[in-house]
N, C-alpha and C positions, 0 to 999 in steps of 0.2 A: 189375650192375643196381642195388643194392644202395646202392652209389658214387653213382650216376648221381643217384639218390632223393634221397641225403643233399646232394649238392653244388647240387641243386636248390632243397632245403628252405632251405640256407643261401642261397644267392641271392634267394630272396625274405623272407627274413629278413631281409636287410640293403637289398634294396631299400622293404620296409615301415619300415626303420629310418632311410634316408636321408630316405622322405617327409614320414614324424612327424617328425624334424628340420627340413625344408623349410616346415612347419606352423605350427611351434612357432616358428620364427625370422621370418616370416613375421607373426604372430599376437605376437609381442613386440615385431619392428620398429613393428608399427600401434600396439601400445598405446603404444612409447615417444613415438611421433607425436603420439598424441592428449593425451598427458600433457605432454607439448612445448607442443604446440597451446595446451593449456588455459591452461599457466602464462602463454605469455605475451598472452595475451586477459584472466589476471586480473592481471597486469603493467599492461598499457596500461589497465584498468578503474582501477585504482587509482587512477594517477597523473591519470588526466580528472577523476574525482571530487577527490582534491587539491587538484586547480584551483579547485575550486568552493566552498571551504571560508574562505571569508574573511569573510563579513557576518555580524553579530551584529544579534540584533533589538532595535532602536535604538529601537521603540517601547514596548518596559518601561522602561526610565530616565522615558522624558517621561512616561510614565501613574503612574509612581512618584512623581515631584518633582510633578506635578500637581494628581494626584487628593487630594480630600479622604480618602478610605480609607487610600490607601496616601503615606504621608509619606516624604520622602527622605531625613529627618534627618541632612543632610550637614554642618550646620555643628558643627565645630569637630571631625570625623570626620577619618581617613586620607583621602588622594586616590584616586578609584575609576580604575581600571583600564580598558582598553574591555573591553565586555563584563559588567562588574558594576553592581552596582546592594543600594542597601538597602533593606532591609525591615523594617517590625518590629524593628529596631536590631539585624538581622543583615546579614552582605555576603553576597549569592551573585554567582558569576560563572557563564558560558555555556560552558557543554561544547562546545570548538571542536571537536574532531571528531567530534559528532556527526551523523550523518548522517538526513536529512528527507527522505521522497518521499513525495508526495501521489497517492492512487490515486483514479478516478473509474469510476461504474459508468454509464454513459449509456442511456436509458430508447431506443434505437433497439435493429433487429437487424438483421444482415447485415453485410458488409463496409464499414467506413468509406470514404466518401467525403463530397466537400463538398458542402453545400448552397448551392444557389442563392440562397436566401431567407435574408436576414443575422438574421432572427430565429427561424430553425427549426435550429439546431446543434445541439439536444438539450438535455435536462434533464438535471442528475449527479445521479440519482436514491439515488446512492453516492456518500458520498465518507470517506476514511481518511488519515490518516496515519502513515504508518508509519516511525519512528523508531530507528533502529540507534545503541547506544551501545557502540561498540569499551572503553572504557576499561573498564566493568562486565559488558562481553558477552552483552549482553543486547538483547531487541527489543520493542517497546513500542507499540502500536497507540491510535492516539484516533480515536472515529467523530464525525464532528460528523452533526449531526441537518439533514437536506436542506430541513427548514423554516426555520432559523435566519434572522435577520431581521441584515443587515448593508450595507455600501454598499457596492456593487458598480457596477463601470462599466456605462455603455451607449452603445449606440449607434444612430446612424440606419442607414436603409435602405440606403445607400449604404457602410457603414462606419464614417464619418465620429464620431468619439466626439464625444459630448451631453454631459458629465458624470457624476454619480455619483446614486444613490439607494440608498435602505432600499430593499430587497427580499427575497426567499426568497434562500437563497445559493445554490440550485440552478439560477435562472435565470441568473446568471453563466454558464455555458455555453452557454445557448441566444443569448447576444449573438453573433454570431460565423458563420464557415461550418461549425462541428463537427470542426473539425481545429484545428491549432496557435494561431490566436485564439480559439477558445472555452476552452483548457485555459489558455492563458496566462493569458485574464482570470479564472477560476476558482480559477488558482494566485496569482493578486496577491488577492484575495476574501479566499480562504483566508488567506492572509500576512496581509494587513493584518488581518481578525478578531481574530491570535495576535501583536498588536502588533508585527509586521515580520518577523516568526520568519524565518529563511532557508530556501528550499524547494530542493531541491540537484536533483531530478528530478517530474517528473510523469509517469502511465500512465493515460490514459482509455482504456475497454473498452467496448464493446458487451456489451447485456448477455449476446447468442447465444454469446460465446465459455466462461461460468462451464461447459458441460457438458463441455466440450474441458480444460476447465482441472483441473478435479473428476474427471475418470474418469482422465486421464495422472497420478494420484497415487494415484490406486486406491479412490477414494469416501472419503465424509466419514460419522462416524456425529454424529447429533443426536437431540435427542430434541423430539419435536411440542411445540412450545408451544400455547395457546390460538387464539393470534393466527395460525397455521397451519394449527387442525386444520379438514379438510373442505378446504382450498384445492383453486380449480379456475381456472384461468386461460388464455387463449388465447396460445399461444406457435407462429409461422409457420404463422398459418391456421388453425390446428387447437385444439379444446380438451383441457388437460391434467387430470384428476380423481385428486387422489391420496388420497381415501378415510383421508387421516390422522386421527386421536384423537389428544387432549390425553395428554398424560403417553407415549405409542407412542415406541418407539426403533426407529431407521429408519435403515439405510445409503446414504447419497444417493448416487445415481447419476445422467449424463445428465441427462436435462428436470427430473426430479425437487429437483437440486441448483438448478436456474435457479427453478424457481417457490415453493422453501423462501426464496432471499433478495429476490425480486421481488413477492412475493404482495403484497398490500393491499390492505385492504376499507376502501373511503375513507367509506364511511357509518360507519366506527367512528372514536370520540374517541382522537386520540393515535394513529392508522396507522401515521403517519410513526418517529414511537420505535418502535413496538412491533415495526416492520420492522426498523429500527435495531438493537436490543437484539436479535433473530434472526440480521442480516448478521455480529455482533461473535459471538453463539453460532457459527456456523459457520466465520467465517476463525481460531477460535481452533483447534479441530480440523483445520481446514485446514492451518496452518501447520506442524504437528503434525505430518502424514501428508505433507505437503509436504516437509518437512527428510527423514523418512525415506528419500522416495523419492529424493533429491539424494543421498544417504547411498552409496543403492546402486547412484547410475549420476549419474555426476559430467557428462556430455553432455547429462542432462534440461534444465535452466533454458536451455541455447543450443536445444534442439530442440523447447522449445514456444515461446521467442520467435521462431523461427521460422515455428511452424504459427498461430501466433496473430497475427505481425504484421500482416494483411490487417484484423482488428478491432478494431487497436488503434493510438493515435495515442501518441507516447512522444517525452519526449527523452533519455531514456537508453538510451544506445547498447549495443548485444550485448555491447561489452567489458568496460562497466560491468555490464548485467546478473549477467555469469558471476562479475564480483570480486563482487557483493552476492548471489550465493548461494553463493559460496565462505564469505565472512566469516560471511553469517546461517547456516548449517548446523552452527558451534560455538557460537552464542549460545545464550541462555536464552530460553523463552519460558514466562508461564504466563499465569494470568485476572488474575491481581493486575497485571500490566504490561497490560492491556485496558482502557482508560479511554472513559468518555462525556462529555461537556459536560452540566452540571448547570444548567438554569434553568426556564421557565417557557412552558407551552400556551395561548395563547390565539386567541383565533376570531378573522379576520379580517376582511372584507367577506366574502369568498368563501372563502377558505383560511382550515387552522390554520396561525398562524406562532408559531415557537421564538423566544423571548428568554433568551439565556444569563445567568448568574449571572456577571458582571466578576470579582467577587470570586472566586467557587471558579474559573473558567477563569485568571485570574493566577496564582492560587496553583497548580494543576495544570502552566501551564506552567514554574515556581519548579520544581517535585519532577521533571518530565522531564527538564527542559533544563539546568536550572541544578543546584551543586552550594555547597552555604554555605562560603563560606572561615572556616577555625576562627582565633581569635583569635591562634592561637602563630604562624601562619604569617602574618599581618597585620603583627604583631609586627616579628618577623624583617627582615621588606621594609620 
C-alpha cells in the first residue's frame, strides 16, 4: 500500500514536472517570437526612416546670404558644404540624421474621418516638434504657439489651391478634408516657418484620444498653473469641473489629462501661450512616464498605435513607430531640451495672433539642428 502511495506521489511529480516544462517552453517559444517580431518591425522602421533622411533646410543659406541680420560672409571663406551655412563668422552644418516629426492636436473628438466641407478639417489647436538626435541621444521638443502668423496655403471649395496668405498657423489644417491634406498642408506651414527644416513624419490626434494615451502610461503628475486653476469645460456632451488651485499637485488621469492641455479661457490675454506653456508642462512628464512604461513592456508603442489609430491620421508606419520608441527609450530627455518660439502678442481684428522673433527662432533652429564645425576640422578638409 505503502509502494502504491509512493509510486503514485512520484507520477504526479513528474507529470506536474513535465507541465511546468510544457509551460515554460511554451512561454519562451512566445517570448522568443515576440522579440523576433519586434526586432524585425524595428529592422524595417529604420531602414523606411533612412530613406527619408536626405533634405537639408535649404531655407537657412538663402535667409543667411539674404538677410540683413544674418550675413553670409562667404567671400574669401572655405566652400560651404550642403548642408552648412555661416554665421556670425562661424560654419555650422545640419545634423543629418537627425530626425523631425511634427505632432498635431486637432480641436475635433471622436474617430477621424473626412469632411465634407473643405474648410471644416479642424484646427491643430497643438502643434509640436519633436526632434530625435541619435548622435547626442537625446530628444528635444519646440511648441510653436497655434497663433503664429505665417503663410500658409489655401484653398477653394472645391480643393482647388488659391495661393498663399498670412494667417494663424492653426488654420492650415482646417484647409483640407481633416485627413492627409489637412496634415500635409500643416506639415509644409510648419517647414516653411523653420526655413524648409526637413519633417521626416507627421501624427495628427484628435484631441478624445490624450485620455487613452495618459492612463496606458499610468497618469501624469503636474502641478495647477493659474491659467488652469477652476477649469471647467464640456468634453462629449457632458461638463468636466475639476475644482483645481493654483500651486495644487494633481495626478492626471482620464478627462482630467484632456482638459489640463485643452482648457482656455479666450477672454484672457495670451490663452493661447498660456495653454502652450501648460501642453510643454505636461508632455515633459509625459515623456518621462512614457519611456518608463516602454522600459517595462516593449509591445506598448505597437499596442496603443493600435488602439489609437481610429483617432489618428499618420504617416508613419507601425514599423517606424516601434524603431522611434525603441531608439527614444535610451535618449535623454530633460526641460532644458523643451523649447518655445520667442516673439510677440498682438490683437488682431478679431483674434490674438503670435509674431515670432526671426532672430531668436534662427538661432534656436542653429542650437537644434545644427552643430558649429570647429576650425581644426575646416582646416583639415
Amino acid at each position: 500500500m505503502e509502494r502504491k502511495q509512493k509510486r503514485k506521489k512520484k507520477k504526479l511529480q513528474k507529470r506536474i514536472l513535465i507541465g511546468l516544462s510544457i509551460v515554460i517552453g511554451v512561454l519562451f517559444t512566445a517570448g522568443i517570437s515576440l522579440i523576433a517580431a519586434w526586432l524585425i518591425l524595428d529592422y524595417q522602421g529604420r531602414n523606411r526612416l533612412l530613406a527619408k533622411q536626405e533634405a537639408v533646410p535649404e531655407g537657412m543659406q538663402d535667409f543667411a546670404a539674404e538677410s540683413q541680420d544674418f550675413t553670409a560672409d562667404t567671400e574669401g571663406e572655405e566652400t560651404l558644404q550642403t548642408g552648412e551655412l555661416r554665421y556670425h563668422g562661424k560654419t555650422y552644418a545640419y545634423k543629418n540624421n537627425i530626425m523631425t516629426f511634427l505632432f498635431m492636436g486637432i480641436d475635433k473628438t471622436g474617430e477621424m474621418e473626412a469632411s465634407e466641407d473643405l474648410y471644416e478639417g479642424g484646427q491643430a489647436d497643438a502643434l509640436f516638434l519633436a526632434v530625435l538626435d541619435p548622435d547626442e541621444e537625446k530628444i528635444s521638443i519646440i511648441g510653436v504657439n497655434r497663433d503664429t502668423m505665417t503663410n500658409i496655403s489655401v484653398y477653394d471649395r472645391n480643393g482647388l489651391y488659391a495661393g498663399t496668405q498670412t494667417a494663424q498657423i492653426a488654420l492650415a489644417h482646417a484647409y483640407g478634408d481633416g485627413m492627409e491634406k489637412s496634415c500635409e498642408n500643416t506639415v509644409n506651414a510648419v517647414s516653411q516657418l523653420f526655413y524648409g527644416l526637413p519633417i521626416h513624419g507627421y501624427c495628427a490626434l484628435n484631441m478624445e484620444v490624450v485620455p487613452l494615451l495618459n492612463d496606458a502610461v499610468g497618469g501624469v503628475d503636474v502641478v495647477i498653473p493659474e491659467s488652469a486653476a477652476g477649469a471647467d469645460m464640456g468634453i462629449n456632451g457632458t461638463r468636466h469641473k475639476t475644482g483645481w488651485k493654483t500651486g495644487q499637485q494633481v495626478h492626471l488621469m482620464g478627462n482630467d489629462a484632456y482638459t489640463f492641455i485643452r482648457y482656455r479661457d479666450t477672454d484672457q490675454a495670451q490663452s493661447a501661450e498660456a495653454r502652450l506653456e501648460r501642453q510643454k508642462t505636461y508632455l515633459q512628464a509625459f515623456i518621462v512616464q512614457a519611456v518608463n512604461a516602454v522600459k517595462s513592456d516593449l509591445t506598448l508603442p505597437l499596442t496603443l498605435y493600435t488602439t489609437i489609430s481610429p483617432y489618428m491620421v499618420t504617416d508613419i508606419t507601425a514599423q517606424e513607430a516601434v524603431h522611434i520608441a525603441s531608439e527614444a527609450v535610451s535618449y535623454s530627455f530633460s526641460g532644458e531640451n523643451l523649447y518655445s518660439m520667442e516673439g510677440e502678442v498682438r490683437m488682431g481684428e478679431i483674434f490674438e495672433e503670435f509674431y515670432p522673433d526671426e532672430t531668436a527662432l534662427y538661432e534656436l533652429i542653429l542650437q537644434v539642428f545644427y552643430e558649429e564645425v570647429p576650425e581644426s576640422v575646416k582646416n583639415v578638409e
